[in-house]
Backbone as XML, in Angstrom:
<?xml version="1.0"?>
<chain id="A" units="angstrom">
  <residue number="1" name="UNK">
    <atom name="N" x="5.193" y="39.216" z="10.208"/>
    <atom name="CA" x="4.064" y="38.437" z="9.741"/>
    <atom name="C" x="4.540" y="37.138" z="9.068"/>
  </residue>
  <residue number="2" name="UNK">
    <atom name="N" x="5.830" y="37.044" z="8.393"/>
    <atom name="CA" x="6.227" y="36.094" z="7.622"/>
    <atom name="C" x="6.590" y="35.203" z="8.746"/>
  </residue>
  <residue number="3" name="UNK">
    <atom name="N" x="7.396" y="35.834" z="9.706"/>
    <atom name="CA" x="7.650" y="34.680" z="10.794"/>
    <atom name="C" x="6.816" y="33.926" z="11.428"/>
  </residue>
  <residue number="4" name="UNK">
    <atom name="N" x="5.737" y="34.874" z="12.140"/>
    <atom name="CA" x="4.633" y="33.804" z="12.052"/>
    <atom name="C" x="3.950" y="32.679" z="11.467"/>
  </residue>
  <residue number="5" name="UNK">
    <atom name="N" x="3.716" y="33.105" z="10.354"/>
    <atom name="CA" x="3.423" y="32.388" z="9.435"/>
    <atom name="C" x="3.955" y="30.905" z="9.361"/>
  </residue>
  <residue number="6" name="UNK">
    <atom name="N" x="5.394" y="31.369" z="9.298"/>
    <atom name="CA" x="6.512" y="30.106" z="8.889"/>
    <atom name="C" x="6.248" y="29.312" z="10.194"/>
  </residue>
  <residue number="7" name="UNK">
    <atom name="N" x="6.291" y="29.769" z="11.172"/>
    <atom name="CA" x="6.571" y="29.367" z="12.376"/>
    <atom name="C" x="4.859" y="28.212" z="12.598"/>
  </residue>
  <residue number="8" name="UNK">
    <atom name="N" x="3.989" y="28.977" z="12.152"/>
    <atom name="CA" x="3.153" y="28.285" z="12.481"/>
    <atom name="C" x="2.992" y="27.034" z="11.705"/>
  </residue>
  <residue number="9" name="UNK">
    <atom name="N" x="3.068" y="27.249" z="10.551"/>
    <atom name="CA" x="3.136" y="26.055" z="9.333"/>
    <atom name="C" x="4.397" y="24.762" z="9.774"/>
  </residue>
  <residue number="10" name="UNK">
    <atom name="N" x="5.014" y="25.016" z="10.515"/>
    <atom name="CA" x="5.981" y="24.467" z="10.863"/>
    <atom name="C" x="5.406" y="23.582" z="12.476"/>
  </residue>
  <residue number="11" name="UNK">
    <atom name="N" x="4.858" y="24.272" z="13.002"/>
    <atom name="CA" x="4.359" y="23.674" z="13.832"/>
    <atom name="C" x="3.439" y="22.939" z="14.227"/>
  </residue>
  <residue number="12" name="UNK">
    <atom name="N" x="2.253" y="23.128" z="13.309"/>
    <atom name="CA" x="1.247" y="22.334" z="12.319"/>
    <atom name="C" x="1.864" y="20.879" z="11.582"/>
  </residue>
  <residue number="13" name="UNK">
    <atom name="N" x="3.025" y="21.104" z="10.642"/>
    <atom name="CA" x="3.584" y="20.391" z="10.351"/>
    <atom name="C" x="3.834" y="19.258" z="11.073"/>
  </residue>
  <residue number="14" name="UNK">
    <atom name="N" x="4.713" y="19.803" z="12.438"/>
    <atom name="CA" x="5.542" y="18.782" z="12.851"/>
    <atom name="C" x="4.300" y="18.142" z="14.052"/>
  </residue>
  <residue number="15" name="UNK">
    <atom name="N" x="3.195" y="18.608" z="14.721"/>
    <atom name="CA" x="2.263" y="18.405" z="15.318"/>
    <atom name="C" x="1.408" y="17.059" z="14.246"/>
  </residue>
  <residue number="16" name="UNK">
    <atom name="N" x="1.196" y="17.507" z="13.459"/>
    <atom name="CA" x="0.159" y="16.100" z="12.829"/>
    <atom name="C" x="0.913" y="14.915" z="11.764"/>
  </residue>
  <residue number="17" name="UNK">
    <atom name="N" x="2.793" y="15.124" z="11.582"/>
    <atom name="CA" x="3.234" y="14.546" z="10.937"/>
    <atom name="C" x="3.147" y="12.818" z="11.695"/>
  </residue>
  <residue number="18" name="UNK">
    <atom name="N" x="3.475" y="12.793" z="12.779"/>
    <atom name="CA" x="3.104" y="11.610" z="13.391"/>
    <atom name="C" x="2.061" y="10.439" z="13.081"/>
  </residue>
  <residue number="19" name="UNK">
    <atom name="N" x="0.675" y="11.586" z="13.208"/>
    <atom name="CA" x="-0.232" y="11.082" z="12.544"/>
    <atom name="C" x="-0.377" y="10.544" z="11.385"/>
  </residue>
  <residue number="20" name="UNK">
    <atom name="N" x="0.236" y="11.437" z="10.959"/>
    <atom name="CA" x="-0.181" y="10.754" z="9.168"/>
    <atom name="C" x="1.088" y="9.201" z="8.770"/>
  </residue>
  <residue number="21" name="UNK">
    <atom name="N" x="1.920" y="9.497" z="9.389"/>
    <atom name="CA" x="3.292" y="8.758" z="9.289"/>
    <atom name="C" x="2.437" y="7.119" z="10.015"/>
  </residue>
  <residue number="22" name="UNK">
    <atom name="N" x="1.684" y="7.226" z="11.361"/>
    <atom name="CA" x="0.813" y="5.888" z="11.704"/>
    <atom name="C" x="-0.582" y="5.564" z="10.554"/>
  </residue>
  <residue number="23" name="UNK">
    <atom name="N" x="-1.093" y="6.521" z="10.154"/>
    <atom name="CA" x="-1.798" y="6.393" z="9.049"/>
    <atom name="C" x="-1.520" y="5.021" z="8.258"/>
  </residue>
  <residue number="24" name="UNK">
    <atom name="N" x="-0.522" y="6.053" z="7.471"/>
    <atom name="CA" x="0.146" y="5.394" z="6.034"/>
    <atom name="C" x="0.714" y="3.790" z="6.526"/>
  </residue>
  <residue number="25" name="UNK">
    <atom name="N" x="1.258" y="3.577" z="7.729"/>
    <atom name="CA" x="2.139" y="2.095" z="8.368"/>
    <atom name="C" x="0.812" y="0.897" z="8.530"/>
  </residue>
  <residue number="26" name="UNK">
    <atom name="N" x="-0.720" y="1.869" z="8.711"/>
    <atom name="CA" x="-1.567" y="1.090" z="8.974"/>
    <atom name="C" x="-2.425" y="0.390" z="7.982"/>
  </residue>
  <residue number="27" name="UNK">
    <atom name="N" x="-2.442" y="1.147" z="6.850"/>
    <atom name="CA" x="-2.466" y="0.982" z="5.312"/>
    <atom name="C" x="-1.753" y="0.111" z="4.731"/>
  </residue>
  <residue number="28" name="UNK">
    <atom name="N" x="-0.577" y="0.579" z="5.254"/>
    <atom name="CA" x="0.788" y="-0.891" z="4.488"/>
    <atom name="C" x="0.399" y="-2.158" z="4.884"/>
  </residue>
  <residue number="29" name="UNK">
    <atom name="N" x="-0.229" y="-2.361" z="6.150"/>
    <atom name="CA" x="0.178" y="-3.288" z="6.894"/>
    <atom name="C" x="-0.995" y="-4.279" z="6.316"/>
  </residue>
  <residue number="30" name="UNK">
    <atom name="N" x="-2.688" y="-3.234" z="5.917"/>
    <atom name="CA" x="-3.354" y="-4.419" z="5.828"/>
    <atom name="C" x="-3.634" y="-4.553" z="4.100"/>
  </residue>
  <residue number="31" name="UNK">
    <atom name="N" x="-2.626" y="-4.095" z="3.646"/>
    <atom name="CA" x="-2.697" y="-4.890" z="2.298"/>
    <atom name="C" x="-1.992" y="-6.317" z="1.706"/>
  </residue>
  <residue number="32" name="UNK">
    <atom name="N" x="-2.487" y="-6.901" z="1.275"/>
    <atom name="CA" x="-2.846" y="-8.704" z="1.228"/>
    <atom name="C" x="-1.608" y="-8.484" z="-0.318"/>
  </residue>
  <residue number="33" name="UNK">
    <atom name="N" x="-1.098" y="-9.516" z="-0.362"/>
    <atom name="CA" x="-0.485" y="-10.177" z="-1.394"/>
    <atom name="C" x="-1.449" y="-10.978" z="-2.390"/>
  </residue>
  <residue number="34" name="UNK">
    <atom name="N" x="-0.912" y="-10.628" z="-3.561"/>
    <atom name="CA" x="-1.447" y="-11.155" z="-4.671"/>
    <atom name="C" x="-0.713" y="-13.311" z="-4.493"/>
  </residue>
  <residue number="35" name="UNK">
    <atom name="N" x="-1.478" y="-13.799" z="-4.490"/>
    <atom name="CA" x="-0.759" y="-15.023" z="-5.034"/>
    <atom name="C" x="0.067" y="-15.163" z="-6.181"/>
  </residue>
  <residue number="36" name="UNK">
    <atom name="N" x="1.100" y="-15.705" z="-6.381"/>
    <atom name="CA" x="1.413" y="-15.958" z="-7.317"/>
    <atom name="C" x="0.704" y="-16.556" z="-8.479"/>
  </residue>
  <residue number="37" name="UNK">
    <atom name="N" x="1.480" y="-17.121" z="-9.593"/>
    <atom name="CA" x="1.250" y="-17.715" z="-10.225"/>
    <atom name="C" x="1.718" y="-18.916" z="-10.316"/>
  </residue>
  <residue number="38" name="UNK">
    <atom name="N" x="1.310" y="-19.560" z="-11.475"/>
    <atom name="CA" x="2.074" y="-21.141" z="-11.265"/>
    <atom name="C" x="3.119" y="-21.132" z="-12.103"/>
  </residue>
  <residue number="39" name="UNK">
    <atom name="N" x="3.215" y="-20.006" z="-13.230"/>
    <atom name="CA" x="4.584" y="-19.993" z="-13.775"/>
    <atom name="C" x="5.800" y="-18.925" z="-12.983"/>
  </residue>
  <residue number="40" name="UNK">
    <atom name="N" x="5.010" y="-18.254" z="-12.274"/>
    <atom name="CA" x="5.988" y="-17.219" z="-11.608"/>
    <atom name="C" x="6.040" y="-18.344" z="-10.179"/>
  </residue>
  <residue number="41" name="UNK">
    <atom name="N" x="5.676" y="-19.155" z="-9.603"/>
    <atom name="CA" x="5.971" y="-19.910" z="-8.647"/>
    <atom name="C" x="7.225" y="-21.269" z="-9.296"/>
  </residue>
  <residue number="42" name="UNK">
    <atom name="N" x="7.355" y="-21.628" z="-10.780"/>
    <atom name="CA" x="7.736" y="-22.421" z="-11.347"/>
    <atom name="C" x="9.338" y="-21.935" z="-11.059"/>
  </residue>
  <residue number="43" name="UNK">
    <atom name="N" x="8.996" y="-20.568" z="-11.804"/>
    <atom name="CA" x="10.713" y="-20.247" z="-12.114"/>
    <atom name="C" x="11.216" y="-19.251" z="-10.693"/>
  </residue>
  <residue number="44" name="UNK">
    <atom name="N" x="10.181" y="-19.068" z="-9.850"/>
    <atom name="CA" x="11.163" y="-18.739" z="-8.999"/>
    <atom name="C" x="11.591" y="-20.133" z="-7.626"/>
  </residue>
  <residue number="45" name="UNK">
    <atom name="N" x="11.273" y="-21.146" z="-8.106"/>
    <atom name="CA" x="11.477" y="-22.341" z="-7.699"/>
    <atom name="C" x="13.344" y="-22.306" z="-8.673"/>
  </residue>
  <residue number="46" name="UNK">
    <atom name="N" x="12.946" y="-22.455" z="-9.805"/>
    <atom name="CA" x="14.454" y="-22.831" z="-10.658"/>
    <atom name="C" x="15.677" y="-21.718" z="-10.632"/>
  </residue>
  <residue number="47" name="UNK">
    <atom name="N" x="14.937" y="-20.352" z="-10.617"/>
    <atom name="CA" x="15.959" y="-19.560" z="-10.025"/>
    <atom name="C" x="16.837" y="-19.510" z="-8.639"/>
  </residue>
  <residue number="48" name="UNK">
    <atom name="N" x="15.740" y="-20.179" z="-7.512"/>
    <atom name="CA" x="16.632" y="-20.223" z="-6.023"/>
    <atom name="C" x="17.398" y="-21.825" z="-6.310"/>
  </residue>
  <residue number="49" name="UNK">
    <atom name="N" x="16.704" y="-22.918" z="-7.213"/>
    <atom name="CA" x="17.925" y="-24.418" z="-7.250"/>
    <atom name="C" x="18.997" y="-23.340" z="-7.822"/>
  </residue>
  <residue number="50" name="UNK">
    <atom name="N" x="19.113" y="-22.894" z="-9.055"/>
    <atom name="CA" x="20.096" y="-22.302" z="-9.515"/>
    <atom name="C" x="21.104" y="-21.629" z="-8.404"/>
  </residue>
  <residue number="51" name="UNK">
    <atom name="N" x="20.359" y="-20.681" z="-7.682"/>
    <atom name="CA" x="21.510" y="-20.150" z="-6.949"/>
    <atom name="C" x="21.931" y="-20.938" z="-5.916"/>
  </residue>
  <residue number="52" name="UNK">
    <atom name="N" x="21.163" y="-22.182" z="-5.450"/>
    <atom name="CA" x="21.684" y="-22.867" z="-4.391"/>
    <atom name="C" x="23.089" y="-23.907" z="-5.060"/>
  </residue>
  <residue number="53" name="UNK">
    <atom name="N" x="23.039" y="-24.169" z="-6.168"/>
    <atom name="CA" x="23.862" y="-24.766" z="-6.833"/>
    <atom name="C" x="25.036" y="-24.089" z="-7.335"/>
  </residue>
  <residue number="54" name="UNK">
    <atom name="N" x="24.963" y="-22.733" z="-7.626"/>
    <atom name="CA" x="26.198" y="-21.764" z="-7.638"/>
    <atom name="C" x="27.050" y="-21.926" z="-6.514"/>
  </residue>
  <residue number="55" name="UNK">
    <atom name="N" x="25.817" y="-21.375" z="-4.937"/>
    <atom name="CA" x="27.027" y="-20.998" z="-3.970"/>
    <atom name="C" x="27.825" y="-22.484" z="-3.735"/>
  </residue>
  <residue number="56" name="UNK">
    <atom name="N" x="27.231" y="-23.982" z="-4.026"/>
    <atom name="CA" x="27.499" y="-24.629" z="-3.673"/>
    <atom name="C" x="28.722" y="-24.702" z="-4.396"/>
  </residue>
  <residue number="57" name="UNK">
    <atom name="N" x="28.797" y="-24.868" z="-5.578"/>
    <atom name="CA" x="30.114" y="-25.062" z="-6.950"/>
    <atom name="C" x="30.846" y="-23.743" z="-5.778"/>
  </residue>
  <residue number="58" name="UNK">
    <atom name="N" x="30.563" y="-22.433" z="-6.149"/>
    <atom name="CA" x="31.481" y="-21.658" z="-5.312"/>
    <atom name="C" x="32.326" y="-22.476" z="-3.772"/>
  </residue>
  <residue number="59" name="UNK">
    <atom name="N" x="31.530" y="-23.009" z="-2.750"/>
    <atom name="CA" x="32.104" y="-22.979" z="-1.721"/>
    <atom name="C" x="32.792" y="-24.256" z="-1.745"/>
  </residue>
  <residue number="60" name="UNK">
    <atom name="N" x="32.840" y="-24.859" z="-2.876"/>
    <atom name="CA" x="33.147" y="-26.200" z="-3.306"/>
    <atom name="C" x="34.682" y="-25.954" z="-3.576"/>
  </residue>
  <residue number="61" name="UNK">
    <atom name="N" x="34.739" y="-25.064" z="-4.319"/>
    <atom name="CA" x="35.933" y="-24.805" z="-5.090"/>
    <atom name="C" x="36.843" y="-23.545" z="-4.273"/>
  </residue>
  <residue number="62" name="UNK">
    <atom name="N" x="36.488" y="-22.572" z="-3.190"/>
    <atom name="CA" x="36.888" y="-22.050" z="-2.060"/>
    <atom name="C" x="38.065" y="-23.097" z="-1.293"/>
  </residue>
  <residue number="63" name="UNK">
    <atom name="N" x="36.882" y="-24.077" z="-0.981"/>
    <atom name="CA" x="37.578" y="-25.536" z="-0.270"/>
    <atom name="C" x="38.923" y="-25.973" z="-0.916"/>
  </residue>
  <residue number="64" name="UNK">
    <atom name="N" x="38.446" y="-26.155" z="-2.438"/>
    <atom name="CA" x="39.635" y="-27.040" z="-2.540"/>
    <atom name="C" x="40.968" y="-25.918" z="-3.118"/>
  </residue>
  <residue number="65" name="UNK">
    <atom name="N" x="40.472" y="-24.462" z="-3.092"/>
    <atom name="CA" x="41.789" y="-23.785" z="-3.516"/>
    <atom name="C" x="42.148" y="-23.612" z="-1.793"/>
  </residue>
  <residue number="66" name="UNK">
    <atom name="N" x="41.532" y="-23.601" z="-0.972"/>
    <atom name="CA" x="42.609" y="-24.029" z="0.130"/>
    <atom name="C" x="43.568" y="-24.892" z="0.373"/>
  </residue>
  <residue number="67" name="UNK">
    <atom name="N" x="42.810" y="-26.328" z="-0.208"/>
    <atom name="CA" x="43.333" y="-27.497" z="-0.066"/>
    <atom name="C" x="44.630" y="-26.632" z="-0.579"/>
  </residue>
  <residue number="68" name="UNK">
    <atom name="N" x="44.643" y="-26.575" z="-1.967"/>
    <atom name="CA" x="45.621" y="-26.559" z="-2.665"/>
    <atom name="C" x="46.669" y="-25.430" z="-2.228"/>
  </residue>
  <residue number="69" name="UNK">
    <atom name="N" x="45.928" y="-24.529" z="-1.371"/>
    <atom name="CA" x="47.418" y="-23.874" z="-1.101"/>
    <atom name="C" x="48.463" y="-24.368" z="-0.120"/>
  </residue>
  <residue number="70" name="UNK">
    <atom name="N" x="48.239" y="-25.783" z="0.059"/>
    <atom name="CA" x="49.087" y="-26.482" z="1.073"/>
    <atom name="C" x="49.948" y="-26.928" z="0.513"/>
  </residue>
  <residue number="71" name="UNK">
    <atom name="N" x="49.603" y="-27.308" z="-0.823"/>
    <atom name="CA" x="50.652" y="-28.190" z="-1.887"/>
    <atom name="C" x="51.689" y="-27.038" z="-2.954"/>
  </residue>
  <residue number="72" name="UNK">
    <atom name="N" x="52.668" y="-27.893" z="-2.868"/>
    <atom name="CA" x="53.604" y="-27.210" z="-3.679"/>
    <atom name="C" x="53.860" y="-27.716" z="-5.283"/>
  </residue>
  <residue number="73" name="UNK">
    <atom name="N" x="54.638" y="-26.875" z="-6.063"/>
    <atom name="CA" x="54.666" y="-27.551" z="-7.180"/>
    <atom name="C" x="53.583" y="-27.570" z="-7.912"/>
  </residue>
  <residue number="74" name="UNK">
    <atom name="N" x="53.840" y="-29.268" z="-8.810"/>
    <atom name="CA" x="53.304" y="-29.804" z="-9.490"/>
    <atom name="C" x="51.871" y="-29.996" z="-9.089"/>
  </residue>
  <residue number="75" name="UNK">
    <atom name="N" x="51.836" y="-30.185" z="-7.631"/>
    <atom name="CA" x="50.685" y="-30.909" z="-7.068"/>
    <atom name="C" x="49.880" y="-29.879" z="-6.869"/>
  </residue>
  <residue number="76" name="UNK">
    <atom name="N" x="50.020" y="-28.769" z="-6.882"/>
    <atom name="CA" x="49.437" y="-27.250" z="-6.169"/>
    <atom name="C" x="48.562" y="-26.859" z="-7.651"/>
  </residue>
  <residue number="77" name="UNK">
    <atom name="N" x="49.890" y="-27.041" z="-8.603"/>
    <atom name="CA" x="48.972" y="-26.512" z="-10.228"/>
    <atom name="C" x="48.352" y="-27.760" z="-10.499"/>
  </residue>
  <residue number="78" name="UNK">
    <atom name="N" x="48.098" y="-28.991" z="-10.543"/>
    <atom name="CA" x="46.975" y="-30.087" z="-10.635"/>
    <atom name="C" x="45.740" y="-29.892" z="-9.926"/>
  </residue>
  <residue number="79" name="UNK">
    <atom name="N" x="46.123" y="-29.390" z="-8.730"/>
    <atom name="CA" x="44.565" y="-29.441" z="-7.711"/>
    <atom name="C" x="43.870" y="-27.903" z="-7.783"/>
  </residue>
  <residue number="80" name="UNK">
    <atom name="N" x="44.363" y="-27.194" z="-8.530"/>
    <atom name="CA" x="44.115" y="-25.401" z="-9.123"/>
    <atom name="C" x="43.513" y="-25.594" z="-10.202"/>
  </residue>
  <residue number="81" name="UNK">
    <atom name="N" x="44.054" y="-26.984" z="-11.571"/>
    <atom name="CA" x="43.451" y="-27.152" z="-12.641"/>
    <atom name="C" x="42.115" y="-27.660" z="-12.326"/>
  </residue>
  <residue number="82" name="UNK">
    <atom name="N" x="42.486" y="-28.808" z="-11.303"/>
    <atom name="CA" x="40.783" y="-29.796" z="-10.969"/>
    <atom name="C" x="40.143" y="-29.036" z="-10.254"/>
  </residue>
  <residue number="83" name="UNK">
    <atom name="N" x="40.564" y="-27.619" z="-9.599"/>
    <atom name="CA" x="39.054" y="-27.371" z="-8.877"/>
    <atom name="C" x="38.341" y="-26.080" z="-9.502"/>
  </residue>
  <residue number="84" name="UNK">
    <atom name="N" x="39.419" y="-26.007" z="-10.558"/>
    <atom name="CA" x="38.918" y="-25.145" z="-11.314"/>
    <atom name="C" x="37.977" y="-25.770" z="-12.499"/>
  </residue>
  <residue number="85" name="UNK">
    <atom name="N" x="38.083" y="-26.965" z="-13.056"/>
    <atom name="CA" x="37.704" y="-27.395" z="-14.055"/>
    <atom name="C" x="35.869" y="-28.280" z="-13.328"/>
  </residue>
  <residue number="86" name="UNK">
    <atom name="N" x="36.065" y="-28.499" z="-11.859"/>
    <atom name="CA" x="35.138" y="-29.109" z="-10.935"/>
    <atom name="C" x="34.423" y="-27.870" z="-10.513"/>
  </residue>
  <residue number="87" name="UNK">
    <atom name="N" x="34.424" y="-26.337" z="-10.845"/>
    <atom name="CA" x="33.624" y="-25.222" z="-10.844"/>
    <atom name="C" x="32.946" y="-25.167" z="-11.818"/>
  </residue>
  <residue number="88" name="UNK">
    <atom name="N" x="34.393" y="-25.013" z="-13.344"/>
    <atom name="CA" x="33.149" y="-24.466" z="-14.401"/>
    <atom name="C" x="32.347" y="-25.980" z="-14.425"/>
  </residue>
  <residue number="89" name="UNK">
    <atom name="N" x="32.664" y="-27.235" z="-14.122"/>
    <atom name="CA" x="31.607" y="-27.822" z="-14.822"/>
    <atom name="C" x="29.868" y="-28.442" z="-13.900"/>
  </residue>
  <residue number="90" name="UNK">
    <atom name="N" x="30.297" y="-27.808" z="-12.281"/>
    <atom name="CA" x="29.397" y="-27.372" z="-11.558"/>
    <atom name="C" x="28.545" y="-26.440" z="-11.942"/>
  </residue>
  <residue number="91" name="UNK">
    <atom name="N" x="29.299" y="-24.837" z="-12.485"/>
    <atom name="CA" x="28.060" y="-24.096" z="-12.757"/>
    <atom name="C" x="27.775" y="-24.293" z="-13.982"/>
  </residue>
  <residue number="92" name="UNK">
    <atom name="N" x="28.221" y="-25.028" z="-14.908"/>
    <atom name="CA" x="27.496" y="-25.437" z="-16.488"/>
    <atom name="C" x="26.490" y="-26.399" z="-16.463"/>
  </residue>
  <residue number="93" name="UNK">
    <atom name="N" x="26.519" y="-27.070" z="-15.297"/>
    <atom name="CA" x="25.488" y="-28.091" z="-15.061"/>
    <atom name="C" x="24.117" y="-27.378" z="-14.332"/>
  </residue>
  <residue number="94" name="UNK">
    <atom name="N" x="24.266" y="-26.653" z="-13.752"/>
    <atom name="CA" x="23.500" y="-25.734" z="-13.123"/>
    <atom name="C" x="22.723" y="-24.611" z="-13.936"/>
  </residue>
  <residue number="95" name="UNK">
    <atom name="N" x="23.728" y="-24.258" z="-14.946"/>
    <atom name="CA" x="23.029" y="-23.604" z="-15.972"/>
    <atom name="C" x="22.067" y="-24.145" z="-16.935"/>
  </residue>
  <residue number="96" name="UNK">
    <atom name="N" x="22.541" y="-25.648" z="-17.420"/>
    <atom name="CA" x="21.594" y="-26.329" z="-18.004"/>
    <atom name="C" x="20.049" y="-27.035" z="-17.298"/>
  </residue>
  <residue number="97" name="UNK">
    <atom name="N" x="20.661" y="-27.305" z="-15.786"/>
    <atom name="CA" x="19.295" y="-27.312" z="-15.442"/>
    <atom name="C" x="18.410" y="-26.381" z="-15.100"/>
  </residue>
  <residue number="98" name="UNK">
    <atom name="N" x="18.671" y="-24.897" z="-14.774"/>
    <atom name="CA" x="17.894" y="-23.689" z="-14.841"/>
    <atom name="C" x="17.224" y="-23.940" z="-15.719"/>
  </residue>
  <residue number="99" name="UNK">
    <atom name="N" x="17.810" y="-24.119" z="-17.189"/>
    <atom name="CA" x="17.298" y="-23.732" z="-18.589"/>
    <atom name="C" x="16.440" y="-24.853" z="-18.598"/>
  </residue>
  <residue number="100" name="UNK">
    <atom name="N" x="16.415" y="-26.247" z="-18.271"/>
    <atom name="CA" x="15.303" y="-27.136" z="-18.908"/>
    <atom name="C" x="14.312" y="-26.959" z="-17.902"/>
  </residue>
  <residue number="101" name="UNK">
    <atom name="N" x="14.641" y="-26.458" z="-16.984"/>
    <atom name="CA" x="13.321" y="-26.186" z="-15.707"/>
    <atom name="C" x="12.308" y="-25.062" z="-16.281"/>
  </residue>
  <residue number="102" name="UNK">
    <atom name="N" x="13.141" y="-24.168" z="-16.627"/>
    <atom name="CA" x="12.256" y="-22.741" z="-17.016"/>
    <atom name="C" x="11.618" y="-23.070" z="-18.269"/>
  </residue>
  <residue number="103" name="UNK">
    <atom name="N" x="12.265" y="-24.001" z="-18.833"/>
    <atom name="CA" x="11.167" y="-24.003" z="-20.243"/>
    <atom name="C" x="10.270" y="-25.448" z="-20.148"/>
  </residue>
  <residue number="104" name="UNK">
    <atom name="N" x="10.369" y="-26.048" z="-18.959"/>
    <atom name="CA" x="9.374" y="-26.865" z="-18.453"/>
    <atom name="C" x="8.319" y="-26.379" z="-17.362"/>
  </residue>
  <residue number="105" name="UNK">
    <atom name="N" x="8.385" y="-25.437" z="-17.338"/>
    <atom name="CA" x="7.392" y="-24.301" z="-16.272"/>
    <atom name="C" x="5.895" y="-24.298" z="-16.855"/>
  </residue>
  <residue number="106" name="UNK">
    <atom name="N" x="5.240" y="-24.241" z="-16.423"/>
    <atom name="CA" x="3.654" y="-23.964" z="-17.015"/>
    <atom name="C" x="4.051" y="-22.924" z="-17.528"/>
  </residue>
  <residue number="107" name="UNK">
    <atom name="N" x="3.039" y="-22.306" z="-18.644"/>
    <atom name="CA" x="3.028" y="-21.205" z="-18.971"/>
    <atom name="C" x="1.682" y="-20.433" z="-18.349"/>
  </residue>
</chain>
């Protein structure tokens, strides 16, 4: 009797899971987005400059520690200091304009 049972619940199961599985996808599909806001449209404006200005300092400074692994010496630790010093002061500039953007955002 238990086997039955199981057996049938199982087959029930797997018979109308389909269904419900197109259900629920058809539900997802026609629910609408809230608009933003104008301060949540503000800062997620200053959050993507921000990160576009990171990868840039990043692929900036990628570049020139290539450059620099061509050079030897003296010239190798000069162009390691400048592209290191041409990062941090890429993403410090980047940080400061995040910050005056976000607190120039509508509220």
């Amino acid at each position: 009797m238990k086997r039955i049972l199981t057996t049938t619940a199982l087959s029930l199961t797997l018979a109308f899971a389909p269904l419900a599985l197109a259900s629920q996808s058809a539900m997802a599909k026609t629910k609408t987005q809230k608009p933003m806001s104008a301060h949540a449209t503000a800062v997620k404006k200053c959050n993507d400059d921000y990160r576009e200005a990171a990868k840039k300092a990043n692929d900036d400074y990628a570049a020139a520690v290539k450059d620099a692994k061509t050079k030897k010496g003296k010239e190798h630790s000069e162009a390691m200091r400048a592209a290191s010093k041409a990062k941090s002061d890429a993403l410090a500039a980047a940080r400061t304009a995040k910050t005056d953007c976000t607190k120039t955002a509508p509220k």
